[in-house]
C-alpha positions, 0 to 999 in steps of 0.5 A: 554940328554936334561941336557947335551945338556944345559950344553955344550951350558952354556959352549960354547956359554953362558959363558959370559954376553950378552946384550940383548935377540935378540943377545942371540938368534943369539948366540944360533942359530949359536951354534946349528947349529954349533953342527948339522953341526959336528953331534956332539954325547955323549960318554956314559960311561956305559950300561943301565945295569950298570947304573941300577947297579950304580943308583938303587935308579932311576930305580924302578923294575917292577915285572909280 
């Protein structure tokens, strides 16, 4: 979740240059807050059952 959190924050908010650190935070800051406010959520596209399907490799089985 942390990966697309990043990745809609690099496309809504950090998608430009910014000049300094101080102002990058503020940016920052008001994006979350915006996000929080709307209670934004993610879509996923697929049960953990199909992702275990889908990304085998990822999931290691554990056998008793």
């Amino acid at each position: 979740m942390a990966e697309i959190e990043l990745n809609v924050l690099m496309r809504q908010c950090l998608n430009r240059r910014i000049g300094d650190l101080e102002t990058m935070s503020k940016e920052v800051d008001a994006w979350q807050q915006n996000r929080n406010n709307k209670e934004a959520t993610i879509n996923w596209q697929f049960t953990n059952d199909k992702a275990r399907v889908k990304l085998k490799r990822l999931y290691p089985t554990i056998s008793d």
